[in-house]
C-alpha positions as CSV (number, residue, x, y, z in Angstrom):
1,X,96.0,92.4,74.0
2,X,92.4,93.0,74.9
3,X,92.1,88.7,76.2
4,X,95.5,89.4,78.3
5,X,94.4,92.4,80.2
6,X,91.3,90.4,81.0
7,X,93.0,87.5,82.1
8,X,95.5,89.8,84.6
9,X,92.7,91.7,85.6
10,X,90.7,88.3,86.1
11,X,93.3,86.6,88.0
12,X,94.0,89.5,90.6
13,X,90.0,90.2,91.1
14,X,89.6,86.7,92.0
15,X,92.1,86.1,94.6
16,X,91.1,89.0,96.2
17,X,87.4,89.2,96.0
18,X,87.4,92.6,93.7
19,X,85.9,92.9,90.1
20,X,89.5,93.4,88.6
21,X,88.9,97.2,87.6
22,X,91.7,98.6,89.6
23,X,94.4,97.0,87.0
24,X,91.9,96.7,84.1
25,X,91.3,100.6,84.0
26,X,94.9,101.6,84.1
27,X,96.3,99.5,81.9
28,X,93.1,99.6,78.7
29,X,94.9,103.4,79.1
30,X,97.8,102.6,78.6
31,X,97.8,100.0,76.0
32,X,94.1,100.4,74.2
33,X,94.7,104.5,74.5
34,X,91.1,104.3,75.5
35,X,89.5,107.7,76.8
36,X,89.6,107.5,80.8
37,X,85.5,107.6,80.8
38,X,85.6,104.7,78.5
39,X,88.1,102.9,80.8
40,X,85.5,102.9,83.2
41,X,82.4,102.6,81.6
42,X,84.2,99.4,79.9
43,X,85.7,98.1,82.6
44,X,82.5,98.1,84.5
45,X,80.9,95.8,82.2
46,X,83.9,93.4,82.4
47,X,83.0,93.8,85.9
48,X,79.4,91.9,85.7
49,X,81.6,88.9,84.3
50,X,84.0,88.6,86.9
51,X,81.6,88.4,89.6
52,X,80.0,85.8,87.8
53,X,82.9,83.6,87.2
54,X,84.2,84.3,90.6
55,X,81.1,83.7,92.6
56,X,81.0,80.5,90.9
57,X,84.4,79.8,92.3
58,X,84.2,80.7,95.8
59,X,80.4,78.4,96.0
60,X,82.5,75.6,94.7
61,X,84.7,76.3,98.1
62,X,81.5,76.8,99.9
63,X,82.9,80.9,100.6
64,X,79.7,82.5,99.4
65,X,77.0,83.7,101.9
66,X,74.2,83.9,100.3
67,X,72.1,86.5,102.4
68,X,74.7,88.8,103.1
69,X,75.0,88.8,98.9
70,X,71.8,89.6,98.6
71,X,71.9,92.6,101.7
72,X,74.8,94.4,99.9
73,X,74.2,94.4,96.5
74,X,69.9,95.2,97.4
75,X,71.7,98.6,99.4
76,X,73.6,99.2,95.9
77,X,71.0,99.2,93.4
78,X,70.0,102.8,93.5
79,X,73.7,104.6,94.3
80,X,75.0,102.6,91.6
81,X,73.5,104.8,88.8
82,X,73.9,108.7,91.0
83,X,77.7,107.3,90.5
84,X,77.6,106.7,86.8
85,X,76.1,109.9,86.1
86,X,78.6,111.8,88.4
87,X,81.5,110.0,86.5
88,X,80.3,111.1,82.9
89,X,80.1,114.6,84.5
90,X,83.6,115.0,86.1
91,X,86.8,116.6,84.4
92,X,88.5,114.0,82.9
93,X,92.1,115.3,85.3
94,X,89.5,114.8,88.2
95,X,88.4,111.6,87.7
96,X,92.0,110.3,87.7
97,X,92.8,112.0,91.0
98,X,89.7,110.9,92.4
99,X,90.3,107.4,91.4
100,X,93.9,107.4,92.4
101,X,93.1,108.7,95.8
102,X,90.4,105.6,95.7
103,X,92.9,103.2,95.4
104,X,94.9,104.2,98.2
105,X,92.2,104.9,100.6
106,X,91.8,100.8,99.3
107,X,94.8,99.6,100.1
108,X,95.0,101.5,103.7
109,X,91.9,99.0,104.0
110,X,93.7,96.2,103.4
111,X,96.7,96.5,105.4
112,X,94.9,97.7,108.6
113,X,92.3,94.9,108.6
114,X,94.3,92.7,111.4
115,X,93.9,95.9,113.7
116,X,90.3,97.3,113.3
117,X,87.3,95.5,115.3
118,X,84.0,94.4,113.9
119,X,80.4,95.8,115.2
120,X,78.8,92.9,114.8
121,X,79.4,89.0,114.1
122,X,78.6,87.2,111.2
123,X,76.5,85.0,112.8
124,X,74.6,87.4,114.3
125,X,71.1,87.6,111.6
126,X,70.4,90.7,113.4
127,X,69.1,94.4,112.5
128,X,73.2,95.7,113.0
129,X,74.2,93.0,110.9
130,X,71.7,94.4,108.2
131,X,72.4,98.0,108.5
132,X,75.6,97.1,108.3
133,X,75.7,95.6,105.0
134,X,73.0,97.9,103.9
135,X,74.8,100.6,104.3
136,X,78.0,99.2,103.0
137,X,76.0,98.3,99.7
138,X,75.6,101.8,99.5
139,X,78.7,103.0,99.6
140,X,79.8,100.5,97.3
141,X,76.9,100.8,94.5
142,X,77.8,104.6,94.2
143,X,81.6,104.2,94.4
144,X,81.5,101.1,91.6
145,X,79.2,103.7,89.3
146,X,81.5,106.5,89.5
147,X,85.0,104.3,89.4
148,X,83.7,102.0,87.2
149,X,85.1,98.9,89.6
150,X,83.2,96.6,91.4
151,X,83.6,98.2,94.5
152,X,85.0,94.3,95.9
153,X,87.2,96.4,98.6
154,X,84.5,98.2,100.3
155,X,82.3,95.1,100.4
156,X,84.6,93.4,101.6
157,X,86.1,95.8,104.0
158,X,82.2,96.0,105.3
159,X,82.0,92.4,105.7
160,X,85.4,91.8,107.3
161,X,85.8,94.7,109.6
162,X,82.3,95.5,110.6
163,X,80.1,92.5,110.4
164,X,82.6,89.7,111.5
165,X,83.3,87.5,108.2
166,X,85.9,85.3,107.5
167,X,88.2,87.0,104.6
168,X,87.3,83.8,101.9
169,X,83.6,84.2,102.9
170,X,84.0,87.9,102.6
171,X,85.9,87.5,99.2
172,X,82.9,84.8,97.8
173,X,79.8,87.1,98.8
174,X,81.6,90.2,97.3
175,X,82.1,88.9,93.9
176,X,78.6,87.5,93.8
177,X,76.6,90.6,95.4
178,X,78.7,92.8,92.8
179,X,76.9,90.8,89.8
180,X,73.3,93.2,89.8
181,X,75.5,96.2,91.0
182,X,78.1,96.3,88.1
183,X,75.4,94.9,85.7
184,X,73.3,98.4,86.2
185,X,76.2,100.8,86.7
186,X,77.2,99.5,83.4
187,X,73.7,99.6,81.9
188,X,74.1,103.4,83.1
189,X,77.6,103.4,81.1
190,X,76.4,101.9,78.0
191,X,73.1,104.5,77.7
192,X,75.9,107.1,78.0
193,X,78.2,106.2,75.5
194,X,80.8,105.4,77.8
195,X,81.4,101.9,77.0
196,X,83.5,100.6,73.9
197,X,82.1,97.6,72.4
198,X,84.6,96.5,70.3
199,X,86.8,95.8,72.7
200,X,84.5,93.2,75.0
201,X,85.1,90.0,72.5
202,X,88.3,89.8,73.7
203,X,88.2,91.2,77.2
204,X,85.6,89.2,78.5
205,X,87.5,85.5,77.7
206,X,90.3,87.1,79.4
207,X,88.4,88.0,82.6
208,X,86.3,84.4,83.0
209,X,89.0,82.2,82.6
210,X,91.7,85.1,84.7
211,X,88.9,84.8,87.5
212,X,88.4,81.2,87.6
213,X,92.0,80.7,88.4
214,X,92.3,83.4,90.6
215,X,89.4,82.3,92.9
216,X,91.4,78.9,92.5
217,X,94.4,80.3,93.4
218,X,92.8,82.3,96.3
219,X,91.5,79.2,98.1
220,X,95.2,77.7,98.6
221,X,97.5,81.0,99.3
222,X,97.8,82.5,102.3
223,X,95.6,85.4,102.6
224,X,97.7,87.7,104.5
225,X,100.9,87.7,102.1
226,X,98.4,88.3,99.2
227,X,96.9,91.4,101.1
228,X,100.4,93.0,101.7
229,X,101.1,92.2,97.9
230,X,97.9,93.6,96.0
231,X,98.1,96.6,98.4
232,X,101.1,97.6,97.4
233,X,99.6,97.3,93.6
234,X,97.1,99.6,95.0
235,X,99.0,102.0,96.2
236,X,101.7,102.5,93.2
237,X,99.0,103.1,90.9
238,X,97.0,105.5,93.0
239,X,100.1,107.4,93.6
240,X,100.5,107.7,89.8
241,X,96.9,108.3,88.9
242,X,97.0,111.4,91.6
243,X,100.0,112.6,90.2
244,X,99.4,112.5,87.1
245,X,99.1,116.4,85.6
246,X,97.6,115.5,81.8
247,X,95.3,112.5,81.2
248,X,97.2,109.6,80.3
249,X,94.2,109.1,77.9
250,X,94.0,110.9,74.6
251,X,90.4,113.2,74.9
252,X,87.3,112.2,72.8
């Protein structure tokens, strides 16, 4: 079970440029009965491999900027771990509302991309172009600590809305510029006990080959039917997470 939840999660975070977490959390809940902390804490180090196997990928398709990578995941560093710790510290109840209400917020991104205008270009090299992804590294590092995702959306929603990129370009340098991020947010999991070990044998397999075809996958289908599709994945789950009155998880 723990190979095919990293190969569903892989696939889906590849096509779309996001570390997989929004389907891997949810569903090591429902079928590991994993604690909702250690969903996350897990997940993120699944994370680390995704954007690994998914960079990878996208470079093969030449769809990885290497300097904007570099800009996003430098602006991530330090919010990554104020996240972690925030996550350990929430109510369990919260932390699933929080996260559902993440995922919608997500997939509002998604679908209103064709409508929103950019501040700068992607050509541009300029000091707006940095801040830009600066600050979207930001937001990302402390979101991926607390969620225990990648943060893929918000880079990517950074990169695509405000600085000018192409989606597939946007999609590339996400996966690789969440590499350091998820890799310290999940250092910060594993010194807090938050990560399960025993399951990462079979998850990781899962999630390199999942991603490999999903980046594969993502360089052939058209972008905007995949959008409307993994948005609406978004949106179920958030919808249950919020509603959700009892943690689906059994406690520690």
């Amino acid at each position: 079970m723990n190979f095919w939840i990293g190969l569903v999660s892989g696939v889906f975070g590849g096509m779309v440029g996001m570390g997989g977490g929004v389907l891997m959390i949810p569903l090591m809940g429902r079928f590991m009965r994993l604690p909702q902390h250690a969903c996350h804490g897990t997940s993120l180090v699944a994370v680390v491999f995704t954007g690994i196997a998914g960079a990878a990928t996208y470079a093969f398709f030449d769809h990885v900027d290497w300097t904007a990578a570099l800009l996003l995941a430098a602006g991530a560093l330090l919010p990554v771990r104020a996240g972690a710790r925030l996550c350990r510290a929430m109510p369990e109840r919260n932390l699933r509302q929080v996260f559902g209400l993440f995922l919608i917020f997500t997939s509002i991104l998604l679908l209103a991309r064709p409508w929103l205008f950019t501040l700068t270009a992607a050509s541009a090299r300029d000091w707006l172009w940095v801040a830009v992804l600066l600050a979207g590294g930001a937001v990302t590092g402390f979101l991926s600590g607390l969620m225990g995702v990648g943060g893929g959306a918000f880079m990517i929603a950074f990169m695509v809305l405000l600085a000018g990129f192409e989606q597939q370009s946007a999609q590339g340098s996400s996966l690789l510029a969440m590499v350091p991020v998820s890799a310290m947010g999940a250092w910060a999991h594993w010194r807090l006990g938050s990560v399960r070990k025993a399951v990462l044998p079979g998850l990781i397999p899962g999630i390199l080959a999942g991603t490999i075809a999903g980046g594969v996958i993502a360089a052939f289908l058209a972008e905007p039917i995949l959008r409307v599709i993994f948005a609406a994945v978004l949106i179920g789950t958030g919808i249950r997470y919020c509603r959700t009155s009892a943690p689906a998880c059994p406690e520690e």
